[in-house]
Phi, psi and omega in degrees: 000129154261137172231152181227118196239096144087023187304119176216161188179135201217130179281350188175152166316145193051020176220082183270135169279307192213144183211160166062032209252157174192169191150149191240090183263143179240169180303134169080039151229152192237157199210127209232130168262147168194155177174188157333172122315152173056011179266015185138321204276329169294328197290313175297264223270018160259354163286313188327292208286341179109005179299317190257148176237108208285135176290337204189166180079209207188156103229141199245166201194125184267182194292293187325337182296341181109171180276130183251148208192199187197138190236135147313111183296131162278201187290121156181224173296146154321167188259038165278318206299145169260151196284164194231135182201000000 
């Protein structure tokens, strides 16, 4: 399980990356970060993985969860395109 509690992390005073942030993968769930440029998602998974030291909050992560990474989206719809589900 990776869990994330009230996660926040700031590059300097007045410059917050992420705040309030929280969520729960439990095994055998997959979990998609998207955004913006600059919104954020590499700085949440470099809190995740422990690369980074959290302003605030928590995350705890058991041996099982497994490897936490980043895959590169491939070629396909713009981020206009609607989810389908």
């Amino acid at each position: 399980m990776i869990r994330a509690e009230r996660l926040a992390y700031a590059f300097g005073p007045g410059a917050p990356a992420l705040a309030e942030v929280a969520f729960a993968v439990e095994p055998g769930m997959l979990l998609g970060v998207v955004g913006a440029n600059g919104s954020g998602k590499s700085t949440l998974l470099a809190l995740v993985a422990g690369i980074l030291t959290p302003t605030g909050g928590a995350t705890a992560r058991t041996r099982e969860a497994g490897a936490v990474g980043r895959r590169e989206r491939g070629p396909g719809p713009g981020p206009s395109a609607a989810c389908r589900g």
